[in-house]
Structures are given as C-alpha cells and as structure tokens.
N, C-alpha and C positions, 0 to 999 in steps of 0.2 A: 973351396969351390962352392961348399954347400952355402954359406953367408953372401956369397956374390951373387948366386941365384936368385935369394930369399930378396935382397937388398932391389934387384931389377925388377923381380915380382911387384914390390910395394910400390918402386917408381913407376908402374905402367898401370898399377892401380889407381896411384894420386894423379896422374896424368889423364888416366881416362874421368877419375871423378869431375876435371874441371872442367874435361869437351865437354861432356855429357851433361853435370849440372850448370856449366857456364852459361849454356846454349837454351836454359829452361828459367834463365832468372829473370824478374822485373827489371823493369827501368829502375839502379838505384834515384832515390833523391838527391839534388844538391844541396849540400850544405845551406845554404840561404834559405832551403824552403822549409825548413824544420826549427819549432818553433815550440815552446810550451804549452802554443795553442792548441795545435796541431797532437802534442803525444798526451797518454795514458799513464798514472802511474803502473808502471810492470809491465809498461812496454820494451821491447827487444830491440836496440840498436846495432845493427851489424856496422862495421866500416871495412871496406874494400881497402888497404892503402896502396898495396902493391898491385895494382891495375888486373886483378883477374888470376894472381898465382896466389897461390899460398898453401903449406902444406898438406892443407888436410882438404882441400877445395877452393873456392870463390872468397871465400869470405876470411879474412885476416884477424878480427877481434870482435868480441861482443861485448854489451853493458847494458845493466838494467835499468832503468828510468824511476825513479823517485820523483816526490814533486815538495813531499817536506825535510825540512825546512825552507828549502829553496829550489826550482831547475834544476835537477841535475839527476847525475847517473852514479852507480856502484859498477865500479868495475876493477880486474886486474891489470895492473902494472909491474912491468918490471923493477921501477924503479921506486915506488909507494904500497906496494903489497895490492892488500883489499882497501880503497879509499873512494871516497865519495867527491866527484870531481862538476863541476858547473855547469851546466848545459852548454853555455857560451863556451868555457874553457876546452872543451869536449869535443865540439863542432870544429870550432876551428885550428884545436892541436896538430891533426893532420893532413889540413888541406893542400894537394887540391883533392883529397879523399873522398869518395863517394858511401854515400851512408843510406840504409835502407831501413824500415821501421817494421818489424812484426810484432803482431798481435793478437793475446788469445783469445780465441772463436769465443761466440756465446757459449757458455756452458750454465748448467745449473751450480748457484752458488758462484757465479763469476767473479761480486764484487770482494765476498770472502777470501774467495781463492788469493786475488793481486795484494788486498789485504797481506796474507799471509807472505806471498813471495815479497814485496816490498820490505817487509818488517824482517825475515831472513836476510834480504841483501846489507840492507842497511846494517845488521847485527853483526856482518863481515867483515865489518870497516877494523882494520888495523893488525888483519890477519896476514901473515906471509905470502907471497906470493910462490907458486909451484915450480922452481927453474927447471925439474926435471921434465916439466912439461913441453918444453923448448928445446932441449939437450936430444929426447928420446920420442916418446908420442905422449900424448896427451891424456894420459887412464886418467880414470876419474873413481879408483878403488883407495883415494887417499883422499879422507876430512879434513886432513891438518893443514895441510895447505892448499891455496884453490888457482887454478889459469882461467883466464876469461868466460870460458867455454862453461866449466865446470862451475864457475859462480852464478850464471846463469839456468845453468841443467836443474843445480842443488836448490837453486832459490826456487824454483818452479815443485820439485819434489818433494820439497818440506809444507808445499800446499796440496799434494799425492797426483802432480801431474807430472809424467814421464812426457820433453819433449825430445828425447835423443830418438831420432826417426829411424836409426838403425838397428839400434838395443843391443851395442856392442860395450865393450869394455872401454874402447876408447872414445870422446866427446869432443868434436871439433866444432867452428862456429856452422858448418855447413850441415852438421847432423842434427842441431836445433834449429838453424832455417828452414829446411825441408820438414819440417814434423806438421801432420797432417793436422796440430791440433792450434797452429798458428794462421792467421791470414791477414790479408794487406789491412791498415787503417782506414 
C-alpha cells in the first residue's frame, strides 16, 4: 500500500511539474531556424519530441553543441552511448520535434568556462549510455555512465558550474532548462 502511495505522490509531482513549467516556457524554435550560425560552442539544445510530456518535465532530451571538428552536438543515446552526432543529423532525427537553444549568461571567464565544458563533452564520446536512467530516475551519482541530462550537467561541472536548478540528486533535461545560470540566445 505504502509503494502505491509513494508511486501517486511522484506521478502528481511530474504531473504538476509540466502544468506549472509547461505554462512558463519559451516559444520552442523550429527546426529550420537553427543553424551553426545561430548557436555557440556549449550551447544547450533541449528537444521536445513527445509534444509537452515527459518524465521528469517539458523537455525530452538534451545535447551539447560543439562546433569542432564539424556542427554538431555530444549527446546520449540509446542506441550509440556518448557520441558525437551532426548538427544536420540532430535537427532533423526527430522531427516534427521542437528544439530550443540555452545559453550560459555572461559570467566571468565565460570563454574558459565553454572552453572547458566542450572539451568534457567531447572526451564522452564512446562512453556507455546510462539505461538505468530510463528504467528508474535519472541520478546522476554515477560517472561511469551518463543519460542526456547528466552529460550535459557534468560537462558544465567540470568547468565548476552547477546548472541542476533544483540541487537534487536527480538531473532531468528540465532541471538544467530552468537553472538561473542559462538564458535565451
């Protein structure tokens, strides 16, 4: 009875996180309008695919933006672990998906900092992907393998910026959307 309880608690929690943040998010961008002109290296691509659900909030998957050797982003998959995938390839894998672009504020030492997280992401490339992450929640107290969210968080960490805007144990794509230390491009 007590796991039944606990199990409706978290659904009335993830339920309210999506009224509540759904109802506060930007216009995502359309695919078409996002461009290498347009992003930063160690800029934050979120992608909506499931129209506004998803477990932990709004936002369905995240990836970091690189810009060498080529366009593209570090991100987790299922099915290619930590891999580095083409801007193009990226955009239109899952359209008609709505994608939105965050980006860290001015801070001192800025260019350092993307510096930093870019050269982590990239160093991710060919690492496992986290299934427990998808099975259970998404913690992010395990290095060995990483879920979208948490390649993101860590790539930002290893430059000593925390964007998990809740400061919980677990890391969904909506608790680095919301962090106070991102804003629109």
């Amino acid at each position: 009875m007590r796991r039944i309880g606990v199990c409706l608690v978290l659904l009335f929690v993830a339920v309210s996180l999506v009224v509540v943040r759904g109802s506060t998010l930007p216009v995502p961008a359309r695919v078409g309008e996002i461009d290498e002109e347009f992003l930063e290296a160690g800029d934050l691509l979120f992608v909506d695919i499931y129209n506004g659900w998803s477990e932990g909030g709004y936002w369905d998957h995240v990836a970091v933006y690189v810009e060498d050797p080529y366009p593209s982003v570090v991100e987790a998959t299922y099915n290619l672990g930590i891999s580095q995938t083409a801007l193009g390839e990226f955009l239109a894998r899952d359209l008609p998906a709505e994608v939105s672009v965050r980006r860290l504020k001015d801070v001192h030492d800025r260019d350092k900092i993307l510096g930093a997280v870019v050269e982590y992401a990239l160093a991710q490339t060919g690492r496992p992907f986290d299934y427990a992450a998808t099975a259970t929640f998404p913690v992010k107290l395990n290095s060995g393998n990483l879920h979208c969210a948490e390649l993101g968080w860590r790539a930002y960490m290893a430059a000593g910026i925390d964007l998990d805007s809740n400061g919980g144990f677990l890391v969904f794509p909506d608790d680095i959307y919301f962090s106070p230390k991102l804003g629109r491009p």
